[in-house]
VOBA-1610 file (N, C-alpha, C; in pm, whole numbers, padded with zeros to 5 digits, always signed):
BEGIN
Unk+00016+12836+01069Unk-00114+12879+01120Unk-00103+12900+01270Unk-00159+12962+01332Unk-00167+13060+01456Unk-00315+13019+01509Unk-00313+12984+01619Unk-00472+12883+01677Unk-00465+12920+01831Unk-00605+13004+01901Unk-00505+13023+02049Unk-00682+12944+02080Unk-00635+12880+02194Unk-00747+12796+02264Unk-00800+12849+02425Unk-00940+12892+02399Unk-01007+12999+02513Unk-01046+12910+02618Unk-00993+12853+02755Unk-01043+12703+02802Unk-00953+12696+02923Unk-01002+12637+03016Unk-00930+12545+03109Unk-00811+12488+03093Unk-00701+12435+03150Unk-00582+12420+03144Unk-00516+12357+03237Unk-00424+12241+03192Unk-00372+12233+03291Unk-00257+12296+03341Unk-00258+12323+03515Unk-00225+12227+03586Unk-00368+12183+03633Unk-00477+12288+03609Unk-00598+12307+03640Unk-00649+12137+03638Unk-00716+12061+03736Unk-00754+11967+03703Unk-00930+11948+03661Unk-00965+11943+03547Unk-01081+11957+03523Unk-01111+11845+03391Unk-01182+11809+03334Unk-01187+11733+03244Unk-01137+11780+03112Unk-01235+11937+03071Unk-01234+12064+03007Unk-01039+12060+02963Unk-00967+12091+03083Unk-00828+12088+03090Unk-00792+12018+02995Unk-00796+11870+03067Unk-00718+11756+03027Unk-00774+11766+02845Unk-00901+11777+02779Unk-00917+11760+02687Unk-00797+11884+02621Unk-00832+11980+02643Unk-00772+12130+02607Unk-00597+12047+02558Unk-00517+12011+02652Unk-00423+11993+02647Unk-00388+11849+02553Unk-00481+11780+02575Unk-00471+11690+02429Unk-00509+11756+02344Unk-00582+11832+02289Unk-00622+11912+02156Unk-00477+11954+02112Unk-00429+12042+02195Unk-00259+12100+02216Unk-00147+12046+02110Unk-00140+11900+02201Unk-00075+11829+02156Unk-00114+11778+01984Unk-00261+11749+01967Unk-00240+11694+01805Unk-00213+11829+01742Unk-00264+11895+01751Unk-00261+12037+01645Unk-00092+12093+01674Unk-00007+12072+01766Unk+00119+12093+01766Unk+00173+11995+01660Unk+00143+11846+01684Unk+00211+11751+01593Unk+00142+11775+01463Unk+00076+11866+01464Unk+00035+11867+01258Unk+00105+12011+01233Unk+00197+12060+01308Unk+00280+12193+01295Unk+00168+12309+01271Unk+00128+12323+01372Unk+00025+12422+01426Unk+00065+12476+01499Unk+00077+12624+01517Unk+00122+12698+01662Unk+00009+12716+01733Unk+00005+12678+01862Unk-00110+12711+01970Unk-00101+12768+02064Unk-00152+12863+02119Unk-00126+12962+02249Unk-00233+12905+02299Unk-00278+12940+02409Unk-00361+12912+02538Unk-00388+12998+02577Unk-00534+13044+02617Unk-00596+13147+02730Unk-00629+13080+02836Unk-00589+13077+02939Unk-00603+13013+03062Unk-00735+13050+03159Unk-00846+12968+03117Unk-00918+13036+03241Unk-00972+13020+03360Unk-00952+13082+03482Unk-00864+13076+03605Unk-01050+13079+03696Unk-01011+13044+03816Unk-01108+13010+03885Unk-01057+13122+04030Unk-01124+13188+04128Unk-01057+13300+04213Unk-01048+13185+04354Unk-01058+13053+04386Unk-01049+12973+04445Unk-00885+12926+04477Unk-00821+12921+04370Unk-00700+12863+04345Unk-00600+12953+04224Unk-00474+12926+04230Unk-00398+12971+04202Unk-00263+12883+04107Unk-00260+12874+03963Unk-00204+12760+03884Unk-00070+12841+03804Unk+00058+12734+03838Unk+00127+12747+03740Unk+00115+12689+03624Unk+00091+12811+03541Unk+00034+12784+03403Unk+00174+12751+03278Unk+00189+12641+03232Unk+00280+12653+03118Unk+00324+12828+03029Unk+00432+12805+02995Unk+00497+12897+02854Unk+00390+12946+02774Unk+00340+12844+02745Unk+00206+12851+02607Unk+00098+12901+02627Unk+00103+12910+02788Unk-00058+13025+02855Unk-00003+13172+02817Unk-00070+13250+02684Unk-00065+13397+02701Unk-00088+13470+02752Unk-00236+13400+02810Unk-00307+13484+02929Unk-00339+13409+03004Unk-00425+13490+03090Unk-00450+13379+03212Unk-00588+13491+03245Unk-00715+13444+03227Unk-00832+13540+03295Unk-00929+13480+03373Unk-01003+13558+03488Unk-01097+13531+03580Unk-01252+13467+03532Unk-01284+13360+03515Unk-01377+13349+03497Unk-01525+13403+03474Unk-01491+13463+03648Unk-01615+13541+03654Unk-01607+13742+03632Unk-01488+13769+03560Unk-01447+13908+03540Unk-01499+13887+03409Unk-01589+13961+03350Unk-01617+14009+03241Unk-01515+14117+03168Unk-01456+14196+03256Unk-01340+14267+03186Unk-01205+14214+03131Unk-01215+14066+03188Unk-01089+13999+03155Unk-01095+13944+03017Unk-01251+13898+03013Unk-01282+13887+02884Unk-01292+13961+02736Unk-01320+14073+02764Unk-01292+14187+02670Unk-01151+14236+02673Unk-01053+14246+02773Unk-00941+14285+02749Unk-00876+14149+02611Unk-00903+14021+02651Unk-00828+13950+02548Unk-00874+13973+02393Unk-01015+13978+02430Unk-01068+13997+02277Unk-00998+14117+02212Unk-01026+14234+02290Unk-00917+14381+02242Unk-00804+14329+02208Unk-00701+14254+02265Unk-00568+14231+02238Unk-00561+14132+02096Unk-00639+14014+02097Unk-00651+13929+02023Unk-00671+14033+01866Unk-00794+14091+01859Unk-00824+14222+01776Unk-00756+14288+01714Unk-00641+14329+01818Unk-00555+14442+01730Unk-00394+14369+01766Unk-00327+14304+01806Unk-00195+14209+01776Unk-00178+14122+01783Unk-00310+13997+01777Unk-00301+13857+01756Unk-00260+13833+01634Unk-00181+13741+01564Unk-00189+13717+01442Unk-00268+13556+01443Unk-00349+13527+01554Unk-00473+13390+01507Unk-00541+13451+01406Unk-00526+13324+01371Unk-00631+13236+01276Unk-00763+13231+01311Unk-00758+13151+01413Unk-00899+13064+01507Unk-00843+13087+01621Unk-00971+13078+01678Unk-00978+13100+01877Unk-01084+12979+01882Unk-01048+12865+01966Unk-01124+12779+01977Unk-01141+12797+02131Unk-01310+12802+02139Unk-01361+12841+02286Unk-01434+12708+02347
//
């Protein structure tokens, strides 16, 4: 199964993050593949893990529709947990 998670991230320190990245972790240990959408704040600037596919602007509404388009037509998810 194929699961990409729409959310905060770390290195990002936020609560949002830290949960995100424990979610990560159980659904990896039940052999779940998980990608990450990273979403980015225009304040700061994060090296994002392997597992970030994307990385979009919070406040860009086009960043948001570009993933959904991509997700749409060559994601093979399952679920997008936002």
């Amino acid at each position: 199964m194929r699961v990409l998670n729409l959310a905060t991230c770390l290195p990002r320190q936020c609560g949002i993050a830290t949960f995100s990245g424990d979610l990560r972790k159980a659904l990896l240990a039940q052999d779940i593949d998980v990608g990450v959408i990273a979403i980015s704040d225009q304040a700061e600037t994060y090296a994002y893990p392997e597992e970030c596919c994307f990385e979009i602007m919070h406040s860009q509404p086009e960043d948001y529709r570009m993933v959904a388009e991509y997700i749409n037509s060559h994601d093979k998810a399952q679920l997008l947990i936002v």
